[in-house]
Structures are given as C-alpha cells and as structure tokens.
C-alpha positions as CSV (number, residue, x, y, z in Angstrom):
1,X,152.0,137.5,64.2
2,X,148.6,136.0,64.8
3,X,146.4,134.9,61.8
4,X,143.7,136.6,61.2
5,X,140.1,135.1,60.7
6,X,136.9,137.4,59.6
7,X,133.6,136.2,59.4
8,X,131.2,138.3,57.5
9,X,126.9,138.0,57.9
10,X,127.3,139.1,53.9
11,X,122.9,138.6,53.5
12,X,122.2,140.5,57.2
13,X,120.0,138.1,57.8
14,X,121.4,137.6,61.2
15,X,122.3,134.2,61.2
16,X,126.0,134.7,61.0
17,X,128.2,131.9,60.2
18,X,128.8,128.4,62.0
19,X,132.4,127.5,61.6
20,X,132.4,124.2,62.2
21,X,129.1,123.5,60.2
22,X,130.7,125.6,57.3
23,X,133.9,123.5,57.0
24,X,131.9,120.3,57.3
25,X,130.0,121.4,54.8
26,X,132.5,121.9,52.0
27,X,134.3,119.0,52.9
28,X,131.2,117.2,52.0
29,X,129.5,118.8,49.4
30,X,131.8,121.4,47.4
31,X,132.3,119.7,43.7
32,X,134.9,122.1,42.1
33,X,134.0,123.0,38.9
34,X,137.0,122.3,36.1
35,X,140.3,123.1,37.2
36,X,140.2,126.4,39.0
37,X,141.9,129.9,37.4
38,X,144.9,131.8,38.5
39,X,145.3,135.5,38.2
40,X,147.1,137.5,35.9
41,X,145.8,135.1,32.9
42,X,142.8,133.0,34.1
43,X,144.1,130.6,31.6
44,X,147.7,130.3,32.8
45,X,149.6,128.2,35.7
46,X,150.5,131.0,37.7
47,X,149.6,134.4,39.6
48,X,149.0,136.5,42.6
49,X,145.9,134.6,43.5
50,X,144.2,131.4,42.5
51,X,140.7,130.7,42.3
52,X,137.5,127.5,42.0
53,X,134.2,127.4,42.4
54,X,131.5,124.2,42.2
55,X,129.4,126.6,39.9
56,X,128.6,125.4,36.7
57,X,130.5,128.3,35.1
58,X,134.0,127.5,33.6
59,X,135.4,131.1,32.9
60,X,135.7,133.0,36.2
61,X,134.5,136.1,34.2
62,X,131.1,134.6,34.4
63,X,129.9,135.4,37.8
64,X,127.0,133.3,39.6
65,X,126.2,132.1,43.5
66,X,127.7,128.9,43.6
67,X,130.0,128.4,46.3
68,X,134.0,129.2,45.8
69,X,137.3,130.3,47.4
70,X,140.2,132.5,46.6
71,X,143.7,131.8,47.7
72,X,146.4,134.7,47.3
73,X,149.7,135.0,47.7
74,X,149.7,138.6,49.6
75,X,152.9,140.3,48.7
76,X,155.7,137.2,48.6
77,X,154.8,136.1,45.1
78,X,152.9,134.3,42.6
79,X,151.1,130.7,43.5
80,X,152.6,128.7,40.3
81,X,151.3,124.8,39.1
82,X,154.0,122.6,37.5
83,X,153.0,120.4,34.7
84,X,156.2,118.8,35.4
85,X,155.6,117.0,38.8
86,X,152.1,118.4,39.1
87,X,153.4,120.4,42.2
88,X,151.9,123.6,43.7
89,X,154.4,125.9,45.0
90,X,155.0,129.5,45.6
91,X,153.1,131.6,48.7
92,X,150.0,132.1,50.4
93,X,148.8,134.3,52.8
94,X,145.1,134.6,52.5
95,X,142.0,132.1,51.6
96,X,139.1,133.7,51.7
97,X,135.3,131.5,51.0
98,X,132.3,133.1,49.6
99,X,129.4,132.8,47.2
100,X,129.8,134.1,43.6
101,X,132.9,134.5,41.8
102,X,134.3,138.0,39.7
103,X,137.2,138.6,38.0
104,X,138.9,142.2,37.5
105,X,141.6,142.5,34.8
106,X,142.4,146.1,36.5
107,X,143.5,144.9,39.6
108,X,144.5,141.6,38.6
109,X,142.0,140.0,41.1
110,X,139.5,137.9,41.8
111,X,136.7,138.4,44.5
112,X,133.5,136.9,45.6
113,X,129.8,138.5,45.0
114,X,129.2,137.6,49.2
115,X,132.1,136.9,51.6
116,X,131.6,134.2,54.4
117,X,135.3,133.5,55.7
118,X,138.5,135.6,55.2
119,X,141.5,134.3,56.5
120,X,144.4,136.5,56.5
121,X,148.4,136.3,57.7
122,X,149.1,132.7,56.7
123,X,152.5,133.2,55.5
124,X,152.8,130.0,53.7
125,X,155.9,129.5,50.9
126,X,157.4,126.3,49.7
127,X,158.3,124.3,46.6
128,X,158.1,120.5,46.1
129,X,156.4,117.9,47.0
130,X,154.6,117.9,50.0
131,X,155.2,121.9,50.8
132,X,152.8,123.8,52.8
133,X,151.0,125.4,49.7
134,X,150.5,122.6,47.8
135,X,148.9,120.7,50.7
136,X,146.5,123.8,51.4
137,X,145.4,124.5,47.9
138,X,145.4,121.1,46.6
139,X,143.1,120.2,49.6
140,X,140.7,123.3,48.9
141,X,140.5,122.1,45.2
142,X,139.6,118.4,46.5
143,X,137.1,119.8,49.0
144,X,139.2,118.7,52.2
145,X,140.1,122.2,54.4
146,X,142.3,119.2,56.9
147,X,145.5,121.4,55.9
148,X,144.4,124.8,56.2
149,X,142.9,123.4,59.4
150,X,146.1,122.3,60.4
151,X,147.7,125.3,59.7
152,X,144.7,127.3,62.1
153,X,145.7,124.8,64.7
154,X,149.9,125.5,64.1
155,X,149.1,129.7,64.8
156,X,147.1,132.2,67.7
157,X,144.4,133.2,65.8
158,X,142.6,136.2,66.2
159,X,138.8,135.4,65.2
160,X,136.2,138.1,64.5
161,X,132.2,137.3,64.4
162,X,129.8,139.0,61.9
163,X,126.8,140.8,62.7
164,X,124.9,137.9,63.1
165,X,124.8,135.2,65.4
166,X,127.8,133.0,64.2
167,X,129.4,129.4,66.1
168,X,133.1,130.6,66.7
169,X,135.4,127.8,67.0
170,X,139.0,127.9,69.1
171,X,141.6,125.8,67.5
172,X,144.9,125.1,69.4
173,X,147.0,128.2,69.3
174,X,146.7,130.9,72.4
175,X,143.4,132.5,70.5
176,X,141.2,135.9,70.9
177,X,137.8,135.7,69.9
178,X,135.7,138.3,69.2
179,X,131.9,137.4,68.9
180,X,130.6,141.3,67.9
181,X,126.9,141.6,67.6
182,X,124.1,138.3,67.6
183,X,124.0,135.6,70.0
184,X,127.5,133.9,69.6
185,X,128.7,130.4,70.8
186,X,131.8,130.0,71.3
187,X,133.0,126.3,70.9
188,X,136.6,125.0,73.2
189,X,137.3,121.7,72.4
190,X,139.7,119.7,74.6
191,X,143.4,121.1,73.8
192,X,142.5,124.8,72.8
193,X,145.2,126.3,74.8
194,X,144.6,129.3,76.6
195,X,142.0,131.6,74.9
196,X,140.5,135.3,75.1
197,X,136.6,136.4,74.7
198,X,136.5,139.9,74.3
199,X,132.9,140.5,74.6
200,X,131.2,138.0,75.9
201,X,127.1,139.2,76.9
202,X,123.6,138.5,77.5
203,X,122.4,135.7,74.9
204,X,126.4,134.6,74.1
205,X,127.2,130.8,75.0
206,X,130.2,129.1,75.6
207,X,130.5,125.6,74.3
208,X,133.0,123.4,76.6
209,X,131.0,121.1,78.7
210,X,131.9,117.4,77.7
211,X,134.5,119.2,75.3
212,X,137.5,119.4,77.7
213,X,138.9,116.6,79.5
214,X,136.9,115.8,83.1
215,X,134.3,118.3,82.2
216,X,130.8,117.3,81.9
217,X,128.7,119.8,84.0
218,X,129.4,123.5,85.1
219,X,130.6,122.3,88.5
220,X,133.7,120.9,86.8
221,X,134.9,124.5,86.0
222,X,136.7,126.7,88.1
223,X,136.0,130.0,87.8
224,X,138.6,132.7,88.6
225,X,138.3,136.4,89.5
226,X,141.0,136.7,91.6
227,X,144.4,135.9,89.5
228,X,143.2,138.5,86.5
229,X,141.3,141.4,88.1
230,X,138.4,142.3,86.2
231,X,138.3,139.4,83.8
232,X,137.2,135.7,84.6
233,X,139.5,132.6,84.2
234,X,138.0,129.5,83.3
235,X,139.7,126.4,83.7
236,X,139.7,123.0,84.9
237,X,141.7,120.0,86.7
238,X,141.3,117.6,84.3
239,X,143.3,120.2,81.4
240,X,145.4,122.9,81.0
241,X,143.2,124.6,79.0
242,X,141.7,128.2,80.1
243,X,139.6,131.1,78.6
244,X,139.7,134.2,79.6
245,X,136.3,136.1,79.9
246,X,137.0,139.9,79.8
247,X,135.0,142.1,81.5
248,X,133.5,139.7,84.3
249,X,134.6,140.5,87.6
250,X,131.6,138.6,88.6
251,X,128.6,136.9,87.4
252,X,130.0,134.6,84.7
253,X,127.3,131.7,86.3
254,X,126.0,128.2,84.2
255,X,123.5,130.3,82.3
256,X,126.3,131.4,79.7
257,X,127.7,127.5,79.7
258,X,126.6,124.7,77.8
C-alpha cells in the first residue's frame, strides 16, 4: 500500500506549497515549544496522537499560527514516551504539518487551524531503542524530518498538489504525482525510480535537467511514445530512472523541461 501525501493551498492564495523549501525550512527554523502533548491527556506520556508546535503557547488548548505537526497512530495504538529509557514507541501512521494548533476533548484529537502537508499510510510500530517511531517523532521534535524522509524514500508514494502552484518532489519509491490546479514543478532527482504524472499541462514544469545522472540539457532525454501508447516515457542512458507523462502521445517538447 502506497503512502499517501496531500498538500493543501489552506490561504488560496495560489502559491501552493514547495516541498523541498518546506522541509528545509523546518529543519532550520522550527524551535518546538516545551515538550509537545499527547492525546487523551495533553498532560500524559501516551495517546492516539501526539502533538508540538514552536508557538509560544504551552497548553495545546490555546490555539495560535505558529507552525506545528501532529503525529497519530491511526488505528494500531497509542504512541507512548518512557521515562524509563526515554524511548518512543508504539505506532504511527500519519504526520500531518500546519499552522495553528486545537485540541478537542470530544474526539480525543488534535488538529491544525491551516493544513500544509498530510501524510497518511505510514504504518510505522516498534519498541526500543532505535525503532522506527522513535526516530520519526523524536526527529520532528528536534526539527530534523531526515527519518520521515527516509521512510518517503523506503515507500511508492502517491503525491497530490493543492490548488495552487506547489514544487512536488519524487523520492525513491515507484511514485504518482498528481500536480491538480496552478503551475506545478515537478522535481526527479537522480535515483527516483520510475514515476507517474497524471496531469501534466500548459504552465507545469518538470525539474530533471542536471538532476539525473548524464543529463544536463533536454537532448539528453529520450522521449518515448511508442512502448506506452498514449503516454510519454522519459528516460535516459546515463540512469534507470523514468517518468511517465500520461496523456502525451505527442508534444511533450523542452518547453515543459528545465
């Protein structure tokens, strides 16, 4: 089953999300604020999700813009802390980053004021040190996404745009991207295993020249109508990379390609 990640234009102002700029980004400036909160008692060491944000407000009942992310454990469990051996274990299937941070007793929730990212269909689980969900949630609270990235880069991912004009990035899984509406650019770098854009059009870029192996100019790619009839293959000699264009039977020229 293919992870799942949904990008969301939450202001419709039209510029969409960068991917690679947004990760940067928190890696470099996201300062979390106290220790974070787990559902079921914000106050306790475990529940169905977990929560931070690098707002000045310590109680997640207290809801501002400041930048934050929610990790939950779908339906597998509760994401638990030991104050034994300071070890995160349990499950999680879902991170999600956003502005603003809310928390519903009802529902036993948490949820962001504007969504940015939603990842969905981890299926992480493990106990002791060094176990997938510590390394993920441990990194998000240090402001280092190097393990979530890993774990994109370990699965296909299925990637869907916003409304606006976002940066789509491949990682190194067999992945489907989806731009939807704005002027998308979709970024392959070198190892991205053999991709899918659904709806690639007028305005869209794809980013691979000097990204893959041997490529520097569009007379490096080879571009295939022939093997996958009504879709165009791209692909190179120097990799074994491709990326499937649907929907061009002809046409796909250096005007979409930078």
């Amino acid at each position: 089953m293919a992870v799942t990640i949904n990008l969301s234009d939450a202001n419709n102002d039209g510029t969409g999300i960068n991917m690679p700029a947004y990760f940067a980004d928190y890696n470099q400036n996201f300062d979390r604020s106290g220790w974070g909160h787990f559902s079921s008692n914000p106050f306790d060491f475990s529940g169905n999700n977990y929560a931070a944000t690098n707002g000045s407000a310590l109680l997640p009942f207290v809801s501002d813009s400041a930048q934050s992310f929610i990790v939950d454990s779908g339906s597998a469990g509760d994401i638990s802390y030991s104050l034994t051996n300071h070890v995160l274990s349990g499950a999680v299937d879902s991170v999600s980053f956003g502005h603003g941070l809310d928390y519903d007793s009802s529902s036993d929730s948490f949820s962001h004021t504007t969504n940015d990212i939603d990842i969905s269909g981890l299926g992480l689980s493990g106990s002791g040190s060094g176990n997938p969900v510590h390394n993920v949630v441990y990194g998000l609270m240090s402001n280092d996404t190097t393990a979530l990235e890993a774990q994109l880069n370990a699965n296909d991912l299925v990637i869907n745009g916003s409304s606006g004009s976002d940066t789509i990035q491949s990682y190194s899984g067999d992945d489907v991207l989806t731009g939807n509406a704005g002027n998308d650019t979709f970024v392959f770098n070198s190892g991205s295993g053999a991709d899918v854009i659904t709806d690639l059009a007028a305005g869209d870029l794809i980013d691979v020249l000097g990204n893959w192996s041997g490529v520097s100019e569009f007379d490096d790619l080879i571009i295939d109508y022939a093997s996958d009839p009504g879709n165009a293959v791209v692909s190179a000699a120097g990799t074994t990379d491709t990326i499937t264009v649907e929907g061009f039977s002809s046409g796909l020229d250096d005007s979409f390609f930078i």
